[in-house]
NUKOLMAR-206412 format. One record per residue: residue number from 0; residue in three letters; x, y, z of N, C-alpha, C, O in turn. Coordinates in steps of 0.2 Angstrom, whole numbers, plus 5000, padded with zeros to 4 digits. Layout:
residues N
+------+------+------+------+------+------+------+------+------+------+------+------+------+------+
! resi ! resn !   nX !   nY !   nZ !  caX !  caY !  caZ !   cX !   cY !   cZ !   oX !   oY !   oZ !
+------+------+------+------+------+------+------+------+------+------+------+------+------+------+
!  NUM !  Ala !    X !    Y !    Z !    X !    Y !    Z !    X !    Y !    Z !    X !    Y !    Z !
...
+------+------+------+------+------+------+------+------+------+------+------+------+------+------+
end
This chain:
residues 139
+------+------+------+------+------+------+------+------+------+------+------+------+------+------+
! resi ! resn !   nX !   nY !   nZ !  caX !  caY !  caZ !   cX !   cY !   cZ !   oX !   oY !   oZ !
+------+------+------+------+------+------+------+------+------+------+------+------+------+------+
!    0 !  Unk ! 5009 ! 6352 ! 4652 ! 5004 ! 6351 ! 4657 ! 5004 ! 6356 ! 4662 ! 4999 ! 6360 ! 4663 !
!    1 !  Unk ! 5009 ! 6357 ! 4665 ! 5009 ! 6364 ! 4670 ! 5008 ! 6370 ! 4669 ! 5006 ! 6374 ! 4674 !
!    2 !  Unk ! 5008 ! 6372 ! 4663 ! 5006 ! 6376 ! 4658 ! 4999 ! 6378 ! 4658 ! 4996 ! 6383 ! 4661 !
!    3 !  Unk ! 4996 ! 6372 ! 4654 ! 4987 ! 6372 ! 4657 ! 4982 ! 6371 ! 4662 ! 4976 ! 6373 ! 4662 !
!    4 !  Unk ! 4988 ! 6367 ! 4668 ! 4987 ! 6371 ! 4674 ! 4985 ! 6375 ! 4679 ! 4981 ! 6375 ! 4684 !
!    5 !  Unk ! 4992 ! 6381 ! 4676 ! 4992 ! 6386 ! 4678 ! 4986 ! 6390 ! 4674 ! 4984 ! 6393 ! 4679 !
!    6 !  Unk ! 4983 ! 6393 ! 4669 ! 4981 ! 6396 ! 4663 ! 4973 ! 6392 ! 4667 ! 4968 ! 6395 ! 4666 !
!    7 !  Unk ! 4972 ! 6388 ! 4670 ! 4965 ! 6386 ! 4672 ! 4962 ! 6389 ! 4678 ! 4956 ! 6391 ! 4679 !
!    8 !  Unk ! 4970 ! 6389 ! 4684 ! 4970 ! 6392 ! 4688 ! 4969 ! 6398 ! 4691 ! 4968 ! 6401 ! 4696 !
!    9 !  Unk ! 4971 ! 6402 ! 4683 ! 4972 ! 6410 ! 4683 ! 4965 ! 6409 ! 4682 ! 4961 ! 6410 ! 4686 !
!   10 !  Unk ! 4964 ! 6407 ! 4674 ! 4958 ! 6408 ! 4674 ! 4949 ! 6408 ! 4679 ! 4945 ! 6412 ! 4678 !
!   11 !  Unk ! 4950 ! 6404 ! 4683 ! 4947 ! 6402 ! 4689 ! 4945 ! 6407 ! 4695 ! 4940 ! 6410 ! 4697 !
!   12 !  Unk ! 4954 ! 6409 ! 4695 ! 4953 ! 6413 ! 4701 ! 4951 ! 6420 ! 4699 ! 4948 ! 6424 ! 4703 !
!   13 !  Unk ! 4952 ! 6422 ! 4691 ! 4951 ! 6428 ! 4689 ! 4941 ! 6431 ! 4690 ! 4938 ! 6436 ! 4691 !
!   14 !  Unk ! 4937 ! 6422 ! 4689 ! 4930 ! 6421 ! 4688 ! 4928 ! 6425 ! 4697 ! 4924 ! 6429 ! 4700 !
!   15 !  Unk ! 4932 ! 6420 ! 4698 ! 4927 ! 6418 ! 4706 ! 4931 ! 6423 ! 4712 ! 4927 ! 6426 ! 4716 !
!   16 !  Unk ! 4937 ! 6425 ! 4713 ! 4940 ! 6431 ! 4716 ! 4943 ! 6436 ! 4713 ! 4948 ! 6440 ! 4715 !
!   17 !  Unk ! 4939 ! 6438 ! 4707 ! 4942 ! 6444 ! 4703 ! 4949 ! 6448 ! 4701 ! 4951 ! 6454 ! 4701 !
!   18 !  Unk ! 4954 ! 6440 ! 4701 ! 4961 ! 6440 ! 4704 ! 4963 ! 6445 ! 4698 ! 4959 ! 6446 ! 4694 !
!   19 !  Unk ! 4968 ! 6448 ! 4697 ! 4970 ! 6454 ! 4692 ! 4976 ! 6459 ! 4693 ! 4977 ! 6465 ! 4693 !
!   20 !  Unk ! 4981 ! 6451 ! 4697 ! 4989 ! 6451 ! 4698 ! 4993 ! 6458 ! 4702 ! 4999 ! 6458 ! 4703 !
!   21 !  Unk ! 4986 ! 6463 ! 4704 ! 4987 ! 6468 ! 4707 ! 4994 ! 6465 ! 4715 ! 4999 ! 6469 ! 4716 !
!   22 !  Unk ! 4994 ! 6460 ! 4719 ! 4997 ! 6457 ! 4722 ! 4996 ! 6451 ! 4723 ! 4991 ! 6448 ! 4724 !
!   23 !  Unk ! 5002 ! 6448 ! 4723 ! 5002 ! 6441 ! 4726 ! 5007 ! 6439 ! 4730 ! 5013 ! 6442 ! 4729 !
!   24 !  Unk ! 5005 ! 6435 ! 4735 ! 5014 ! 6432 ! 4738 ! 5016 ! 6426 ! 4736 ! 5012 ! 6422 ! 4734 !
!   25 !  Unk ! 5022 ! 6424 ! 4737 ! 5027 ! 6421 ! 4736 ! 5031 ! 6418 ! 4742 ! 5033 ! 6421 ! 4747 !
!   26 !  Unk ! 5031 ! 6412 ! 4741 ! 5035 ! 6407 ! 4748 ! 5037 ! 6402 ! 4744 ! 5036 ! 6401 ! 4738 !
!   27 !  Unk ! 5041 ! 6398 ! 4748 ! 5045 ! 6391 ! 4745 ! 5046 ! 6386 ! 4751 ! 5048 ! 6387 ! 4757 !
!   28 !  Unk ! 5044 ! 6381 ! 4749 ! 5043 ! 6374 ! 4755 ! 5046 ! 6369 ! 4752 ! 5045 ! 6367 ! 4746 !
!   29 !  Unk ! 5050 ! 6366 ! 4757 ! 5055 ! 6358 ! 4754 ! 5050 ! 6352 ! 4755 ! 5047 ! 6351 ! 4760 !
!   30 !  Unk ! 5050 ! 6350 ! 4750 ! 5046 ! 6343 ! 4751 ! 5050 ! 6337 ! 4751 ! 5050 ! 6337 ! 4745 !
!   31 !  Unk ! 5054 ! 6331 ! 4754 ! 5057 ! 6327 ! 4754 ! 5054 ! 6322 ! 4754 ! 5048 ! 6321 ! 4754 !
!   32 !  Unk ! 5060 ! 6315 ! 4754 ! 5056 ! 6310 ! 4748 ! 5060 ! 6302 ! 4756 ! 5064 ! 6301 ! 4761 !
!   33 !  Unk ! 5057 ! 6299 ! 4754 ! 5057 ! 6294 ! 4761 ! 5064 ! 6290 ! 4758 ! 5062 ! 6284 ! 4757 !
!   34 !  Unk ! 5070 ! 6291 ! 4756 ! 5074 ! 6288 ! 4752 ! 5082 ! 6291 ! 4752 ! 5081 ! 6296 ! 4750 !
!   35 !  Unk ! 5086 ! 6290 ! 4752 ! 5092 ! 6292 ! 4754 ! 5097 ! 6294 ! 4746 ! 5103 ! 6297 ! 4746 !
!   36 !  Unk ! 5093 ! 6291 ! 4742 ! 5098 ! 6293 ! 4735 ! 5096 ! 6297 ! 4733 ! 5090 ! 6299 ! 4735 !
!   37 !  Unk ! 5102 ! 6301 ! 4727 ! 5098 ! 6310 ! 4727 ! 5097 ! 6307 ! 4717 ! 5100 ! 6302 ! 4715 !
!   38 !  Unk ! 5095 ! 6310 ! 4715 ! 5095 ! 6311 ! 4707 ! 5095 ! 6318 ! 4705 ! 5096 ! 6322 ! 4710 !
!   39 !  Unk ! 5093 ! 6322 ! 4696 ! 5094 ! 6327 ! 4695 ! 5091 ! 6331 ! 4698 ! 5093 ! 6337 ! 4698 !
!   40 !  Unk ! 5085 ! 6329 ! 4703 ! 5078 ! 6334 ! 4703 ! 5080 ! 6334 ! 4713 ! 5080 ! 6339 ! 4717 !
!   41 !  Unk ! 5082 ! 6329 ! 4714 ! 5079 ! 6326 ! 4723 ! 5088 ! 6326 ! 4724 ! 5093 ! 6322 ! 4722 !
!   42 !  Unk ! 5087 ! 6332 ! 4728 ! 5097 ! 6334 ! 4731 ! 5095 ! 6334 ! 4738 ! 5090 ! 6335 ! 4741 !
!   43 !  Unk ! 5100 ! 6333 ! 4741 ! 5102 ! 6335 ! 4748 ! 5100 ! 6342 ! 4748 ! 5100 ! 6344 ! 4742 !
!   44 !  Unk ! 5098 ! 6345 ! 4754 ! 5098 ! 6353 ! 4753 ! 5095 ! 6355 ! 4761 ! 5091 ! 6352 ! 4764 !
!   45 !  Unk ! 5097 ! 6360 ! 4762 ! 5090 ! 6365 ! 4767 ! 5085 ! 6362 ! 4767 ! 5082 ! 6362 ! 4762 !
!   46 !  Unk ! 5084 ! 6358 ! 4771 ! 5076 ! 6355 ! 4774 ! 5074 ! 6358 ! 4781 ! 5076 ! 6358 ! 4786 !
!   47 !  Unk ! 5068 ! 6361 ! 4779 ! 5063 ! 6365 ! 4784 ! 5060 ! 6358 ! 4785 ! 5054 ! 6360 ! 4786 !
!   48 !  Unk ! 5059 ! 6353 ! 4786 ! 5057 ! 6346 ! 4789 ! 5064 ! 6343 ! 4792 ! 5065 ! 6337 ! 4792 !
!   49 !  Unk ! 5069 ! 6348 ! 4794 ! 5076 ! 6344 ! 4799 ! 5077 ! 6337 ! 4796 ! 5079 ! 6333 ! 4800 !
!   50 !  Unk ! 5076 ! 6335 ! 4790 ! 5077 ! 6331 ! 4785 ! 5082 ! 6330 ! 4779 ! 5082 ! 6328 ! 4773 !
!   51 !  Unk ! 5089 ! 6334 ! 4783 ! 5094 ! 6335 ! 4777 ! 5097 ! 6331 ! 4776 ! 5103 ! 6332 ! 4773 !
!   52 !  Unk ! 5095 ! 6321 ! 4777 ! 5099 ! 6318 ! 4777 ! 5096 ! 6314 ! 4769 ! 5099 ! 6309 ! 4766 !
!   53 !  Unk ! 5092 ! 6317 ! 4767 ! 5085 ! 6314 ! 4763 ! 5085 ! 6318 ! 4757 ! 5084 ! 6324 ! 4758 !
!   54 !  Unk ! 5086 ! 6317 ! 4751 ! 5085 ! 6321 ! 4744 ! 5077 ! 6326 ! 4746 ! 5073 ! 6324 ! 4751 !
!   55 !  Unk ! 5076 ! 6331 ! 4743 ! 5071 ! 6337 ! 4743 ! 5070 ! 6338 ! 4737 ! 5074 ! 6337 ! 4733 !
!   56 !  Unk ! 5063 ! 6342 ! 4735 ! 5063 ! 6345 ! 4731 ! 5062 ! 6352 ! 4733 ! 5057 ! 6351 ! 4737 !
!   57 !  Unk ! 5063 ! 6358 ! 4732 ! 5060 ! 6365 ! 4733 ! 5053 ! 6367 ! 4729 ! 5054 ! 6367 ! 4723 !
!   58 !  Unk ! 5049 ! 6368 ! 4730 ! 5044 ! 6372 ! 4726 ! 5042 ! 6378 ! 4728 ! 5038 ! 6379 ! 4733 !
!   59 !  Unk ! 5043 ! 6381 ! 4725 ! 5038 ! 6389 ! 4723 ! 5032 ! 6391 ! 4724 ! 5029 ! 6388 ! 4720 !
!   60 !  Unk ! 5029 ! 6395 ! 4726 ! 5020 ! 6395 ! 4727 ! 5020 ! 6402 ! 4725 ! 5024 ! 6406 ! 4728 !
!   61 !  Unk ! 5015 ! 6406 ! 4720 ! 5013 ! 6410 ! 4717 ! 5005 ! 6410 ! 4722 ! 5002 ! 6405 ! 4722 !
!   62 !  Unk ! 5003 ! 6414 ! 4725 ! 4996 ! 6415 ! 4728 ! 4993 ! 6421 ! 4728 ! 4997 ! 6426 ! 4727 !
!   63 !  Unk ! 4987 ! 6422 ! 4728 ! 4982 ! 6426 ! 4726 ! 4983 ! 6430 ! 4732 ! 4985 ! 6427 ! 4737 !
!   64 !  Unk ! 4981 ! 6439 ! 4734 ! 4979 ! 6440 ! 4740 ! 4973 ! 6435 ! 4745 ! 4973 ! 6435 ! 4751 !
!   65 !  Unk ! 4970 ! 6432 ! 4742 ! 4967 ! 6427 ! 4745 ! 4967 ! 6421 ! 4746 ! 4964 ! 6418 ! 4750 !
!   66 !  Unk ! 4971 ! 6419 ! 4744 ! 4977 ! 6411 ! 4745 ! 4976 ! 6407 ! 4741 ! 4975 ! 6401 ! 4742 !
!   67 !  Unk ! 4976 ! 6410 ! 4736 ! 4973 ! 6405 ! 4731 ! 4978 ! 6402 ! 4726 ! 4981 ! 6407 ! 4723 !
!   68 !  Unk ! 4980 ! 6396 ! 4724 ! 4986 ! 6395 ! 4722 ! 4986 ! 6398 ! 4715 ! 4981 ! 6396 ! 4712 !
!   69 !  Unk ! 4991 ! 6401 ! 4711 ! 4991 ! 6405 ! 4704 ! 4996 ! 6401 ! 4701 ! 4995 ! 6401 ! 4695 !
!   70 !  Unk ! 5001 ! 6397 ! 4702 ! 5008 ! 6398 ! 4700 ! 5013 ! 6394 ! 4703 ! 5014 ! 6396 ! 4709 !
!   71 !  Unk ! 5016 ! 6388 ! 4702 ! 5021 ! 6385 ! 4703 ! 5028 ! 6384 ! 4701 ! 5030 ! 6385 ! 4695 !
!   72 !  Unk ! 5030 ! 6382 ! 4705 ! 5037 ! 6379 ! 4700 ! 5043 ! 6373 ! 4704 ! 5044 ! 6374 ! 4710 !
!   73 !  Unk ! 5045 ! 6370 ! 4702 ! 5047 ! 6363 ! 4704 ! 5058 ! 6366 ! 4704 ! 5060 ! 6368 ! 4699 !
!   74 !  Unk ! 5061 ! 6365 ! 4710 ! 5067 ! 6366 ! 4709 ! 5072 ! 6362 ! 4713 ! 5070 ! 6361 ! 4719 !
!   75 !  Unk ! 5078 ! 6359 ! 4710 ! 5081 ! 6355 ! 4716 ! 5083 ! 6354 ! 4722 ! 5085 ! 6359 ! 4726 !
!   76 !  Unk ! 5082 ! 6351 ! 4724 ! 5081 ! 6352 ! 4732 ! 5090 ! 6355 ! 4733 ! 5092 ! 6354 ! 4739 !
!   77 !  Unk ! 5094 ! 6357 ! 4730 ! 5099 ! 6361 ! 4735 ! 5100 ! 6369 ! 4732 ! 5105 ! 6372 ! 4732 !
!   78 !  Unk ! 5095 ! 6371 ! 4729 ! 5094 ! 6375 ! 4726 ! 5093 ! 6382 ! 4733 ! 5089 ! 6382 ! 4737 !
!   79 !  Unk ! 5097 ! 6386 ! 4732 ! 5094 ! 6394 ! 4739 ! 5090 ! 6395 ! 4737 ! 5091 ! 6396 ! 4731 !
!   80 !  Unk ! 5083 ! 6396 ! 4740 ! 5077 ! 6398 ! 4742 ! 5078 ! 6407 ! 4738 ! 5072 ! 6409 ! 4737 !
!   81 !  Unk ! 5081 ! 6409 ! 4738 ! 5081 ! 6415 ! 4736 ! 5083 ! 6415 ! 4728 ! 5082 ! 6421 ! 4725 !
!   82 !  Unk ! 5084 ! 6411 ! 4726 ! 5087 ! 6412 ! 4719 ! 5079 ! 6411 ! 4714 ! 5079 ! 6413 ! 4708 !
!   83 !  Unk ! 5076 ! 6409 ! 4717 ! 5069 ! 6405 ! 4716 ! 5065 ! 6411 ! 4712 ! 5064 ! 6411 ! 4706 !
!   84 !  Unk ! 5063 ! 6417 ! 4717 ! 5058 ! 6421 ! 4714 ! 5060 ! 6424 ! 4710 ! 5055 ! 6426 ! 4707 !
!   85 !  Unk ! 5065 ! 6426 ! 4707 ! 5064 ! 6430 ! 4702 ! 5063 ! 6426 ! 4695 ! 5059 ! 6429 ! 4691 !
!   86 !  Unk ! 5066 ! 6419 ! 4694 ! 5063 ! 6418 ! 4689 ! 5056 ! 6415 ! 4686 ! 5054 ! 6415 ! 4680 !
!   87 !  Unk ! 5051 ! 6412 ! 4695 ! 5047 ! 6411 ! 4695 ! 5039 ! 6415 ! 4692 ! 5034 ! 6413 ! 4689 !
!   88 !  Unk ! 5042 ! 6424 ! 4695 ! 5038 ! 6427 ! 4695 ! 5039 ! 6432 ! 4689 ! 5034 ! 6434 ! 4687 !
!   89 !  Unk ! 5045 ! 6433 ! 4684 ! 5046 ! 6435 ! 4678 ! 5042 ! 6431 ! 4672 ! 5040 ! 6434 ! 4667 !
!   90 !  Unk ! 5042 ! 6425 ! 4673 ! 5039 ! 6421 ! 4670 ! 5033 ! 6420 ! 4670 ! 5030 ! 6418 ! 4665 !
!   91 !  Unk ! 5029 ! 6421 ! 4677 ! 5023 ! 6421 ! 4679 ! 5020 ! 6428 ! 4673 ! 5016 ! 6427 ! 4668 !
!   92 !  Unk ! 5023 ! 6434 ! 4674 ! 5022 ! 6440 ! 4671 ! 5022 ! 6439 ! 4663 ! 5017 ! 6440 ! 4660 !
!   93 !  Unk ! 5026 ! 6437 ! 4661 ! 5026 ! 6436 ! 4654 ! 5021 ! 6431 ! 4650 ! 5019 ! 6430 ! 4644 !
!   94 !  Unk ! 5018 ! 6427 ! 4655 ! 5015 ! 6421 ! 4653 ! 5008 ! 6425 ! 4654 ! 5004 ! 6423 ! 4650 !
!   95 !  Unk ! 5005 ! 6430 ! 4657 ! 4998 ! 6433 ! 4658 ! 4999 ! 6440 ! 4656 ! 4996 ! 6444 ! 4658 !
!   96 !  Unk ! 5005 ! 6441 ! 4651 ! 5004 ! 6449 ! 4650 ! 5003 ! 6453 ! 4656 ! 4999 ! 6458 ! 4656 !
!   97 !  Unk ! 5006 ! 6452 ! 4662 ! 5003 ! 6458 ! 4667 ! 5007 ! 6464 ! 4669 ! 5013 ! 6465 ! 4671 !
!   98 !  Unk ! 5003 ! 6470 ! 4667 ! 5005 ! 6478 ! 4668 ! 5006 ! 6478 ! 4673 ! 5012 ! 6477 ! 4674 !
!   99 !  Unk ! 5003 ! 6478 ! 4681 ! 5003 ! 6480 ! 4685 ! 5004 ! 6477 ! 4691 ! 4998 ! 6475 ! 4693 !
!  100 !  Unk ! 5009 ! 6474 ! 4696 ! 5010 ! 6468 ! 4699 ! 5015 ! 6471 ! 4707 ! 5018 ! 6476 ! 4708 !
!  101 !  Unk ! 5014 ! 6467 ! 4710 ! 5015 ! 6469 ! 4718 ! 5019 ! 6460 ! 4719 ! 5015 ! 6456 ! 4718 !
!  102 !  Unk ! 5023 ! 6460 ! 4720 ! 5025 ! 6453 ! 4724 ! 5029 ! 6454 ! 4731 ! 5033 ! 6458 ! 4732 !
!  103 !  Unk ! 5024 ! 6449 ! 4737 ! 5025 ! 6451 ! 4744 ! 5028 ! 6443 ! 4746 ! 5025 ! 6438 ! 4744 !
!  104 !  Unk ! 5035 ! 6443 ! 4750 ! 5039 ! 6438 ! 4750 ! 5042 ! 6440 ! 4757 ! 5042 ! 6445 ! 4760 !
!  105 !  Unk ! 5045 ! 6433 ! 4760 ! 5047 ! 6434 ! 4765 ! 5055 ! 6434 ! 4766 ! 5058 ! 6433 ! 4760 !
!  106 !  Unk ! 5058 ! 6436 ! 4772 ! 5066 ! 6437 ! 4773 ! 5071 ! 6433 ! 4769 ! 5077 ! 6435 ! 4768 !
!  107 !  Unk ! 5069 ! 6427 ! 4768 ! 5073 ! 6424 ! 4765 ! 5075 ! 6424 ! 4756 ! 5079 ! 6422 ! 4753 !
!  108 !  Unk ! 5070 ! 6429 ! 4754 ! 5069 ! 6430 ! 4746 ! 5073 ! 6439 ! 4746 ! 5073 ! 6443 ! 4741 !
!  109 !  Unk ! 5076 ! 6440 ! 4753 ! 5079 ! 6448 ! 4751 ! 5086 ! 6447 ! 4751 ! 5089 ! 6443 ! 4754 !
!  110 !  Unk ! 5088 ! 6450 ! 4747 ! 5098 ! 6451 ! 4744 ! 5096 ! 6454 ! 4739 ! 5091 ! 6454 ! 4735 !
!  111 !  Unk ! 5103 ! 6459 ! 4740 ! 5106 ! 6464 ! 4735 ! 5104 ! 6463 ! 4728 ! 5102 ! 6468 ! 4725 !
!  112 !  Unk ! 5104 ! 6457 ! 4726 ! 5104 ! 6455 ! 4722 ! 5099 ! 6455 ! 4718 ! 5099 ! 6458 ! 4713 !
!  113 !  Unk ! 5093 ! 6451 ! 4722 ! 5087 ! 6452 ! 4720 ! 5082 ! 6459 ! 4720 ! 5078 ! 6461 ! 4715 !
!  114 !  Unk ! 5084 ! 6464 ! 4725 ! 5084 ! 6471 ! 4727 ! 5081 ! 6472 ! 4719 ! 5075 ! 6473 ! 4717 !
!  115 !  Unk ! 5089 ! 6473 ! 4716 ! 5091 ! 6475 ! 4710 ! 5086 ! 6473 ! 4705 ! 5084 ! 6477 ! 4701 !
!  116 !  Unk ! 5085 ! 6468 ! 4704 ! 5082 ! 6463 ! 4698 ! 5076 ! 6465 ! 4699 ! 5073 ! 6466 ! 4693 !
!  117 !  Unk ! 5072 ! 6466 ! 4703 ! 5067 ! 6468 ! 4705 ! 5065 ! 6476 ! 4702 ! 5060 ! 6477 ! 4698 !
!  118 !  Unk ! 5069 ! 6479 ! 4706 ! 5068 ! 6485 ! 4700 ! 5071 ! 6487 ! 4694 ! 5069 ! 6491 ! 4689 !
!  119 !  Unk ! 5077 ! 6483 ! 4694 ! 5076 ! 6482 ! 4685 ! 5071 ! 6482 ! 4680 ! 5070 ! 6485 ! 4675 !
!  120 !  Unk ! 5068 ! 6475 ! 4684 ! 5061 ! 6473 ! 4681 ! 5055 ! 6479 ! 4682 ! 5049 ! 6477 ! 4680 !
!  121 !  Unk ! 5056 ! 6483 ! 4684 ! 5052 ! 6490 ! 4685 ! 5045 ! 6486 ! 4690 ! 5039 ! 6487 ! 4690 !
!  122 !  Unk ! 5047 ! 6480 ! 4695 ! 5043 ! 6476 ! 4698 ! 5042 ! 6479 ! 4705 ! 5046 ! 6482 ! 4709 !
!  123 !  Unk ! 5035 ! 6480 ! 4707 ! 5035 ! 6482 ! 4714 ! 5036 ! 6476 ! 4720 ! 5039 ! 6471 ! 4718 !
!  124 !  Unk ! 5036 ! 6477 ! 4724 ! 5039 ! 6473 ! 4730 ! 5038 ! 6473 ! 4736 ! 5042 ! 6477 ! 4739 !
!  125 !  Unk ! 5035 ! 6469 ! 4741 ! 5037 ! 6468 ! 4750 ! 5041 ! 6465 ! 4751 ! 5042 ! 6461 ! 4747 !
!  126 !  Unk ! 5046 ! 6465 ! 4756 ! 5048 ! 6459 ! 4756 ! 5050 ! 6460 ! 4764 ! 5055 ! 6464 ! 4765 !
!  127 !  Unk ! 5048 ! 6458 ! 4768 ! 5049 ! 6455 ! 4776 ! 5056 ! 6452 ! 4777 ! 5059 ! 6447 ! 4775 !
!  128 !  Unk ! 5059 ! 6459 ! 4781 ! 5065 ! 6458 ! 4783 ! 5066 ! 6458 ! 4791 ! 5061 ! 6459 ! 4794 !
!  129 !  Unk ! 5072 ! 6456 ! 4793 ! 5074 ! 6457 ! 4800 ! 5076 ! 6463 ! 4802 ! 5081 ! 6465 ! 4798 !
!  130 !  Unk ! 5074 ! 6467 ! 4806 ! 5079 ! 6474 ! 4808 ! 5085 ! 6473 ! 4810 ! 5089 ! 6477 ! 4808 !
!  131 !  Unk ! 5088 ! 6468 ! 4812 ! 5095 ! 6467 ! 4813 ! 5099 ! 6468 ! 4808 ! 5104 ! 6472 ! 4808 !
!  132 !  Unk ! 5095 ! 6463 ! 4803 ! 5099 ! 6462 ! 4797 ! 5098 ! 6469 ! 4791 ! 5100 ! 6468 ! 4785 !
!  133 !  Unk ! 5095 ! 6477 ! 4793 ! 5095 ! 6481 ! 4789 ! 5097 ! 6487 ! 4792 ! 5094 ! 6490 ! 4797 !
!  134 !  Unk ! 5101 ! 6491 ! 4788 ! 5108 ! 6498 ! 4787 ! 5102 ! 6502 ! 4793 ! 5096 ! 6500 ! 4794 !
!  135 !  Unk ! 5105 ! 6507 ! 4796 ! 5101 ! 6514 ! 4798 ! 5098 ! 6515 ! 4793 ! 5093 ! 6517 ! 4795 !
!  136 !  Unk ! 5098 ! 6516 ! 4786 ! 5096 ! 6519 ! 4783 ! 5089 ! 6517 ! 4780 ! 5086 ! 6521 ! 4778 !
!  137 !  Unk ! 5089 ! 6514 ! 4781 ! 5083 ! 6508 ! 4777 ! 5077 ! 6507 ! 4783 ! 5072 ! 6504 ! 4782 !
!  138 !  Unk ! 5078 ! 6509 ! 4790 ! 5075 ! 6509 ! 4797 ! 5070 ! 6515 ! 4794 ! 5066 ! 6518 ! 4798 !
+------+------+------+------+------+------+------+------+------+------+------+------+------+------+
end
């Protein structure tokens, strides 16, 4: 079902904003659940609703330069926020055959780690950092 979701949605955006994966951004928002027990999906975790006492879910937002939503993905609520995009967005890629792609993401999606995978994947990249938090060199 998410599957054909997404695949209507490309399609859609492709008709009416001439979307053509040239850039999109990427964020993650916790959603939490009015109940205090966790299961496989609903964990304690990082709540941006100061609601850590409450099972979450993490989700994923693929959007268009225009804000238009492209792409989703559902992950346990104690899952790091940064661990997120790379498999989101490689999957997005393989799923639309896309040549040519830009992913623009905020500070919380930057680590060494992802750096790397990112150009591995020969993938372009923004990503909104802290000056604090980066070398002279990189200034």
């Amino acid at each position: 079902m998410k599957e054909k979701v997404e695949n209507i949605v490309v399609k859609f955006a492709k008709k009416q904003y001439n979307f053509c994966f040239d850039i999109v951004f990427y964020d993650v928002t916790t959603l939490y659940f009015e109940t205090f027990e966790e299961d496989e999906l609903r964990k304690n975790g990082f709540s941006k609703d100061n609601k850590s006492q409450q099972p979450q879910i993490l989700m994923g937002l693929i959007v268009s330069k225009e804000g238009f939503p492209v792409a989703y993905d559902i992950f346990a609520g104690n899952t790091f926020e940064g661990h997120t995009i790379l498999p989101l967005i490689t999957d997005f890629i393989q799923k639309h055959s896309v040549n040519s792609f830009t992913v623009v993401a905020d500070a919380a999606m930057i680590s060494q780690t992802n750096i790397e995978a990112l150009k591995k994947s020969d993938l372009n990249y923004i990503v909104g950092a802290r000056l604090g938090n980066l070398s002279d060199k990189m200034i």
